[in-house]
C-alpha positions, 0 to 999 in steps of 0.5 A: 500500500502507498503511505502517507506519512510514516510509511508503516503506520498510514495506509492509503485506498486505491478508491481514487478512480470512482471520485468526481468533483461536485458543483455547489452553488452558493448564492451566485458563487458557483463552487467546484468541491474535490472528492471527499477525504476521509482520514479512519484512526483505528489501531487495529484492523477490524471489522469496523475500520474495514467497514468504513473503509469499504464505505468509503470506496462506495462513496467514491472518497479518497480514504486514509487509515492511520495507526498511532497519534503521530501518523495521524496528525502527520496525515491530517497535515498533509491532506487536511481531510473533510472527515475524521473518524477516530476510534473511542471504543478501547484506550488501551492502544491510544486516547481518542479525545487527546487525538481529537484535541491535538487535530482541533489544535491546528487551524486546518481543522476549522472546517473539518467533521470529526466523528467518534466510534463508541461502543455499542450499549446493552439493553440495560446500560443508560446512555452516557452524555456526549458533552464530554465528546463535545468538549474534546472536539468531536462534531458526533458520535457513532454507535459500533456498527460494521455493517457497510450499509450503516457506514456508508449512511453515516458517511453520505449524511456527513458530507450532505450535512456538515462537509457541504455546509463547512465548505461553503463557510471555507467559501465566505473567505474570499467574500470577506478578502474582497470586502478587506479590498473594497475602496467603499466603506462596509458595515454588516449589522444583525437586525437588531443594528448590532455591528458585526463587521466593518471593512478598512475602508469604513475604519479608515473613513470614521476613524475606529478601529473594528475592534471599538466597533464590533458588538455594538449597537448602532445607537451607542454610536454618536449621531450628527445633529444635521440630519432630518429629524425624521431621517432614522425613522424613515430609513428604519421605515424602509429597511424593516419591509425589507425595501433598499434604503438609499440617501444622502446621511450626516455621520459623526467621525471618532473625532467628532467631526460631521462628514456627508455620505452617500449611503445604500442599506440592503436588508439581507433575507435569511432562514424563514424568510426574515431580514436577518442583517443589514449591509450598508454601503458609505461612499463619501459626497466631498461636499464640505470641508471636513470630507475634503480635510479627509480626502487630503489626509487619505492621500497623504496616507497613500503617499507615504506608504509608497513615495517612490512610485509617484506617478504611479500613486497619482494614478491611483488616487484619482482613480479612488478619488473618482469612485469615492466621491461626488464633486463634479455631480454636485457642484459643476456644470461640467460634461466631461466624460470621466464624471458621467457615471460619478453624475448619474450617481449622484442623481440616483442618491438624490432621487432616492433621498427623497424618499424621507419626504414629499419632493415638493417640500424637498424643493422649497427648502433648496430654495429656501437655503438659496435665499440665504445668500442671495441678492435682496432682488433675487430673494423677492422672486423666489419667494414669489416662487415658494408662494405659488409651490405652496397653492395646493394645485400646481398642474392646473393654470388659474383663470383670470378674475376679469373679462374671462371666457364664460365658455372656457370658464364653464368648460373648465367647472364643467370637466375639471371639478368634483360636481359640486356646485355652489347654489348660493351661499354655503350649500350644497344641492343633493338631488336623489332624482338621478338613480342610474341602475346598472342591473339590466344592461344590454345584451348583445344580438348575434353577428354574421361574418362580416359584410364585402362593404364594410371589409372593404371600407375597413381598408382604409382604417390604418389611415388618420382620415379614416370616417368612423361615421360611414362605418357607423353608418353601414353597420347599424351603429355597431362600428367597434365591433368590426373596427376592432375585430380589424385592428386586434388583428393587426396587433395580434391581440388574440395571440398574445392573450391565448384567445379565439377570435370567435371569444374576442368578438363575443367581448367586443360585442358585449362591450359594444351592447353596453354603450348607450346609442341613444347618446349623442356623442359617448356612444359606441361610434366614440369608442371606436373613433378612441380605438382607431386613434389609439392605433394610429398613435402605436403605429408610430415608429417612436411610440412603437418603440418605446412601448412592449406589446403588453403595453399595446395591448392594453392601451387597446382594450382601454381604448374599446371599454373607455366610456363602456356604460356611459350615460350622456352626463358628465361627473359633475352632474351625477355628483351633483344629483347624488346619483349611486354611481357618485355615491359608490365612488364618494364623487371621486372619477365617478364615470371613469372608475365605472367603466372599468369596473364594469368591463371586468365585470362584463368579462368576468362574467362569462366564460364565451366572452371571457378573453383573459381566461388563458393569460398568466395571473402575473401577466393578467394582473399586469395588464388589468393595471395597465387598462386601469390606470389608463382609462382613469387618465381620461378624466379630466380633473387631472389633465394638467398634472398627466401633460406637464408630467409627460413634458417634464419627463418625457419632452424635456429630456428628450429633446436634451439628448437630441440637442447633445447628441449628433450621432445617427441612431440617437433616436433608438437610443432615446426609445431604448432609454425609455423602455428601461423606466416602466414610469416612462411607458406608463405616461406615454400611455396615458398621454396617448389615450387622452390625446385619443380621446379628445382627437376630435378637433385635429380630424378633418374639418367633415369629421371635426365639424359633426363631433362638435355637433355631437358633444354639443347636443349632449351638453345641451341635453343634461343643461335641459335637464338640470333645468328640469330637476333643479339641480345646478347648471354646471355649465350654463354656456351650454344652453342651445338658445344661446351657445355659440358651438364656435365660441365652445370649440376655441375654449376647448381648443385654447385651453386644453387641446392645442398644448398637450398635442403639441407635447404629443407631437414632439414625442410622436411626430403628427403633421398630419394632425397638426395641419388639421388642427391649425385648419380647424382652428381657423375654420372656428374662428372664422365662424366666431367672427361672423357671429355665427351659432352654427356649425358651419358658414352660410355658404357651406349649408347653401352647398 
């Protein structure tokens, strides 16, 4: 036999052929373990020692058996075997736990099992204690049994136990070298914020040694009288969900003295699913003199501990100058390229700071600090500034007090309040006279194959100048279930929702028979109007790109269910009526919450026309968010906050990137940049169904000219009727003895239309659209100045 050691005394197994290597996976290390060693000391040859030994060639281990205290120790040196098995059933030949000591003696053995063969007990003995085993170093003990199998069980439980787990400890070595090296500053804490370890770096940035540090609680240290004072509440707010935590911390040094950090805290999951520790990475913001006093000093303190290599020591400190700090993303206007991902740090711990409070409150103690320095000219403005930011609505503009518009007056109290209208005084009008019920809703008729005249007027519905109203026409009023049959398929609707067609065209149906016909304008043929804009807007190359087919999707099916149900009257009325659906809703996107309640109701309902039954509940949950949130964007009374939203975080950075970058593809670039904010997409989609919702004016003047008629129609109707019941006029203007149809158009299109599409057109580029718009502008105003109440010019009803 080969020998290890003293020749005569250790004895090697020829087992080597079966052994493998085994992968192990440690969060994302992936680890290669050798074949498992086993060291047997058995003085003497027996049946147990040859049944371990034999257990071991099943196994495929590589096995070593010594015969004294010294060749095993001596084995053990140099093999550093996972396993030990020593026998304890006789100290005549030598003292198990001496030997068991002298091996725990070396630090080889950290990670070692080591088992004890005892004798087996008769019936009648009582079980000895294993505390003395313990205590000598022993990991278990192992009743006498030579049976191979009993070995061999023993063997396998070890390695899949103790040796896997003992592995991956000897694994965490290299985890804690890097973090010795890292140049960021690291604090690992329990959950209960007791300090368990801190890297160099965090020693050398506050000044402690780990040994001052380790052991305590995070409360025993000095706090910095400069932060918030709700900062640790809020941070605790955070990290104890579980959530990352990252912002802009004050921290007092061992000296005393306050240094600004940028700090990111990673609550750690551990066994039973609990935060079982906190990893805190501290980067310095160099913003104040006591962290450029300790940037000064850590370059000195690498100078001196190499002066001979200068050139190659400057290197080296900008480089961790660079990666430690944020001077440049704070203080200067710079673009040089070095600072850009310094820069977009910066921005990431700002925006996450402000998490601790309200950005808006954020913004006015910036100012209120720039106040403090300022010229007296400059503090007067700003404290204009932090009136206006303190007015509780800052998306909407506010109407003058004089000479307003009493059409754009009556249209903005009309679309943009809750309903509740002053009558005079201090009160309130509640009328129970407008009960809606919702319990005998339409059921749709039957639908053959589509008619040759449809088909072939739906040839021309990928075009902006498409008439929905021949197709209202043709299909008695049912225009959105074959304009929707035709555009889902474009989309591939059907496909990504894993659903027949004959299933969407029973939902588009049962959809379609739920919108009101008797409506003048929130009729089915709106709905279909809404659905071909939408799909015209995703046709277009920057849309297109900026958006999954998920997005698509739904932005669609809100389009088709946006007014589903809608009864003629606009929010306000039925608040002011007191009607079930404001009160179902407490006056709140009354109309809009109904819409889509009802349309997953509709769809719920039924399995034949159910065509979310076969999609992922995640992929389902997303996609009910998604139709939710647009089709709430349609209301009104938050039109201002979705287009200055879409400006400020859409429009604006865009054409920032398109002005600093001259390259080809920057438009890609822009998409791409998009798609990785998922807030992004979600404006885009909002600000597309609002645009499609109100596309009216920027149709052709045939198109534009009959859907003022419509809305107009309506409007009148419901002022006839809060004539009726007495309930407030919302808007007066609306009086078809009186209205001018061409005054209501330019109020709308001055106040609401002509800004947010201009925003929509930067984003999606629409000449067609806008070329309509301008036309129809001129074409009302033109009516406006003739004094005419019609809808068209004398010469034209003439032709």
């Amino acid at each position: 036999p080969r020998c290890c050691g003293i020749e005569a005394e250790t004895q090697t197994s020829n087992a080597s052929d079966k052994a493998s290597t085994t992968e192990i996976q440690i969060g994302p290390m992936r680890l290669t373990q050798d074949p498992i060693q086993v060291l047997l000391i058995f003085a003497k040859e027996d049946k147990q020692s040859d049944g371990f030994w034999w257990a071991c060639d099943r196994a495929g281990y590589k096995c070593n058996i010594a015969r004294t205290p010294e060749s095993a120790l001596e084995c053990f040196l140099d093999k550093h075997q996972e396993i030990i098995v020593i026998d304890h059933r006789n100290s005549r030949y030598f003292d198990a736990e001496d030997i068991c000591r002298s091996i725990r003696a070396t630090k080889s053995s950290e990670h070692t099992v080591i088992l004890a063969v005892v004798p087996r007990i008769s019936a009648d003995q009582e079980e000895t204690s294993v505390l003395p085993l313990l205590n000598a170093g022993f990991d278990r003990q192992f009743m006498e049994n030579s049976s191979i199998t009993a070995c061999y069980n023993e063997l396998i439980q070890i390695e899949r136990g103790e040796v896997r787990s003992q592995f991956k400890l000897r694994a965490c070595s290299a985890v804690f070298t890097a973090l010795d090296h890292c140049q960021e500053a690291i604090e690992i804490t329990s959950e209960d914020h007791v300090i368990q370890y801190v890297n160099p770096a965090f020693e050398r940035m506050m000044g402690y040694h780990k040994g001052e540090l380790i052991g305590k609680e995070l409360t025993e240290l000095p706090k910095s009288d400069k932060n918030c004072a709700d900062l640790l509440d809020t941070i605790n707010t955070f990290i104890k969900k579980g959530k990352e935590w990252q912002g802009i911390y004050y921290a007092r040094r061992k000296s005393g003295d306050t240094i600004q950090q940028h700090v990111k805290i990673t609550p750690v999951i551990g066994q039973g699913g609990k935060i079982r520790h906190f990893v805190s990475l501290k980067k310095l913001h160099c913003s104040n003199e006591n962290n450029k006093k300790l940037y000064k000093s850590h370059r000195d303190e690498k100078y001196t501990e190499d002066n001979s290599q200068s050139e190659s020591h400057s290197f080296k400190c900008k480089n961790r100058r660079k990666d430690s700090t944020d001077v440049k993303s704070i203080t200067s206007q710079s673009s040089d390229a070095p600072s850009l991902q310094t820069r977009r740090y910066s921005s990431m711990a700002r925006i996450h700071s402000m998490t601790i409070e309200a950005p808006i409150t954020k913004v006015i103690n910036i100012i209120n600090a720039a106040q403090e320095n300022s010229p007296i000219t400059v503090a007067e403005a700003l404290d204009r500034v932090l009136e206006i930011l303190r007015t509780t609505e800052l998306y909407s503009p506010q109407l003058g007090t004089k000479d307003e518009d009493p059409h754009t007056s009556d249209l903005v109290g009309g679309l943009m309040t809750d309903g509740l209208r002053r009558l005079s005084g201090n009160e309130y009008v509640f009328s129970k006279n407008m009960n809606l019920s919702h319990s005998h809703l339409s059921v749709p008729n039957t639908i053959n194959d589509v008619p040759p005249c449809i088909t072939q007027l739906l040839d021309n519905e990928e075009s902006w100048d498409f008439n929905i109203f021949e197709l209202e026409a043709v299909t008695n009023k049912r225009p959105l279930v074959y304009l929707g049959l035709k555009v889902f398929a474009r989309f591939g609707v059907s496909e990504f929702l894993n659903c027949s067609e004959a299933t969407l065209r029973a939902w588009l149906q049962v959809i379609e028979a739920n919108y009101h016909s008797s409506n003048s304008y929130h009729n089915s043929t709106h709905a279909a109007d809404v659905l071909h804009a939408t799909a015209f807007f995703l046709g277009k190359e920057r849309v297109k790109g900026s958006l999954d087919h998920l997005d698509e999707v739904a932005a669609l099916i809100a389009a088709t269910i946006h007014d589903v149900d809608h009864p003629g009257r606009t929010n306000s009325f039925l608040c002011n009526a007191g009607s079930e659906l404001a009160v179902l809703y407490n006056d709140t996107a009354v109309l809009e919450s109904h819409h889509t309640a009802l349309a997953f109701q509709l769809t719920n309902k039924d399995s034949k026309c159910n065509i979310f039954k076969n999609i992922d509940r995640n992929h389902y949950r997303t996609l009910r968010q998604a139709i939710i949130d647009m089709v709430l964007a349609t209301e009104m009374t938050k039109h201002f906050e979705h287009v200055n939203k879409f400006v400020n975080s859409i429009n604006k950075p865009m054409a920032s990137e398109e002005t600093s970058s001259h390259s080809e593809g920057s438009d890609c670039e822009c998409t791409a940049n998009i798609k990785n904010f998922p807030d992004n997409q979600t404006l885009i989609k909002r600000m597309m169904i609002k645009c499609a919702d109100v596309a009216n004016p920027c149709r052709p003047l045939e198109l534009c000219i009959e859907w003022a008629g419509r809305i107009s129609e309506e409007y009148f109707a419901q002022t006839d009727e809060e004539k009726r019941q007495g309930l407030p006029v919302v808007m007066p203007v609306f009086d078809r003895n009186t209205c001018s149809i061409p005054k209501s158009q330019i109020s709308f299109i001055d106040y609401f239309i002509t800004d947010m599409f201009d925003a929509w057109d930067a984003f999606a580029h629409l000449p067609v659209l806008m070329q309509h718009l301008a036309n129809n502008y001129k074409h009302w105003k033109t009516l406006d100045e003739l004094k005419c109440k019609s809808l068209r010019l004398p010469s034209e009803n003439n032709n």
